[in-house]
C-alpha positions in Angstrom: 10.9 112.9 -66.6 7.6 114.0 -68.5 4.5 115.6 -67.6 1.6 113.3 -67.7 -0.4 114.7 -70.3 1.8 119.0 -70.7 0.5 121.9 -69.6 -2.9 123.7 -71.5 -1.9 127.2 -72.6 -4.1 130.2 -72.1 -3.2 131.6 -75.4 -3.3 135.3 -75.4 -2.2 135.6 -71.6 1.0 133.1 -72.2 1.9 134.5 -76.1 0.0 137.6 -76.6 0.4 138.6 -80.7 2.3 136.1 -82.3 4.0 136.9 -86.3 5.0 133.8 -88.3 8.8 134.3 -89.0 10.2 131.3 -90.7 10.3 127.6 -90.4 13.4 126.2 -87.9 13.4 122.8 -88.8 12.0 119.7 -89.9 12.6 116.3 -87.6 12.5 112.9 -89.3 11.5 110.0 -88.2 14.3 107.3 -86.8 14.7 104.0 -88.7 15.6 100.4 -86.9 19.0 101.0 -87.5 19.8 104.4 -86.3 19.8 106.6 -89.5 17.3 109.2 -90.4 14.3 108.3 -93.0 13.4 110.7 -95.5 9.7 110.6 -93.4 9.0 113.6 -91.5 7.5 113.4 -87.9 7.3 117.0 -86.8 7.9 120.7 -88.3 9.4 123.1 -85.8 8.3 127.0 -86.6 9.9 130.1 -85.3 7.5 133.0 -84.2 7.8 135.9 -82.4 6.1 136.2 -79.0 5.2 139.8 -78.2 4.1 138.3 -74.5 7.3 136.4 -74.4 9.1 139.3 -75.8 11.5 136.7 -77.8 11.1 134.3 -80.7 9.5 131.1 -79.7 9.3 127.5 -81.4 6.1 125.5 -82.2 5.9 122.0 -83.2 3.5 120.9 -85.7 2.7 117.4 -86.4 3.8 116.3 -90.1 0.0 115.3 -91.3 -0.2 119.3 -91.4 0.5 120.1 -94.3 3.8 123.0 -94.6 3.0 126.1 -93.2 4.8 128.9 -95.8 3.0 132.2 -94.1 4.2 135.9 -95.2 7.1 136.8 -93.1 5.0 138.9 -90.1 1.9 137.4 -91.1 -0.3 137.3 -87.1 -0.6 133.2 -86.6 -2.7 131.4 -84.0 -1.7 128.1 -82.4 -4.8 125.1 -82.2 -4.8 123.3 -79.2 -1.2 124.6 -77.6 0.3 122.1 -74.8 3.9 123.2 -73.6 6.0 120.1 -72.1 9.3 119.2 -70.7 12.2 117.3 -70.8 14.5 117.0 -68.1 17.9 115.1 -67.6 19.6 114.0 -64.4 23.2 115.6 -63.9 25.4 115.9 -60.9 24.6 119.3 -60.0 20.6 118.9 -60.5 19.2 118.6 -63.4 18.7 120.3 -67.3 15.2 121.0 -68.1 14.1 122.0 -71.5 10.6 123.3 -72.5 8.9 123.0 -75.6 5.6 123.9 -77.2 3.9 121.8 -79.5 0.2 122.2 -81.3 -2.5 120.7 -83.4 -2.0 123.2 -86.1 -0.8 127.3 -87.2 -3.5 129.0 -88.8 -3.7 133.0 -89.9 -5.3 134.7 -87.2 -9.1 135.5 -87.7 -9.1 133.9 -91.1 -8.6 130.4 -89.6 -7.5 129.0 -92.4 -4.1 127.4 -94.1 -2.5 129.4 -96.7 -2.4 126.8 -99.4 -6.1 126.1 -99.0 -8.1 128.6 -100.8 -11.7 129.7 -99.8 -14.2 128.5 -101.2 -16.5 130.3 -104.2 -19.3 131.2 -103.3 
């Protein structure tokens, strides 16, 4: 089971402050036969969620390019949608949540750390 289309996040209500801590994982894409391609789909990032109060993880498409923030450095999420996946077993059923977005950016500088800003 899948939501339609996820849920849109009302960022500072659902996350509050969130710091950049490290980047969780990187998910490649599947090939015909079964094995993993050296092509990335997604990168997953770990932040910390003062509104949470916990660490969350944020998926990032791979046309982003890597995100390699100061450890703590305040992050904002473009266009958060939080989804589900759930699994039929014989007592119910396991759900798992997951929060994906268009990109991570600094917070009020709205811009990627490997792109510089332009001279003026």
């Amino acid at each position: 089971m899948r939501l339609a289309n996820g849920i849109v996040i009302d960022k500072e209500k659902t996350f509050g402050q969130l710091k950049f801590s490290a980047l969780r994982r990187e998910v490649h894409v599947q090939n015909e036969d079964g094995s993993v391609s050296e092509e990335i789909k997604e990168r997953t990032y770990d932040l910390k969620c003062r509104e949470q109060g916990r660490m969350i993880q944020v998926s990032v498409p791979a046309s982003v390019p890597l995100r390699e923030f100061d450890y703590n450095a305040e992050v904002e999420l473009i266009n958060p949608v939080a989804d589900t996946v759930a699994n039929a077993t014989y007592r119910g059923a396991d759900i798992d949540w997951y929060i994906k977005c268009d990109d991570l950016v600094l917070k009020n500088k709205g811009q990627a750390p490997n792109n510089p800003a332009p001279k003026k």
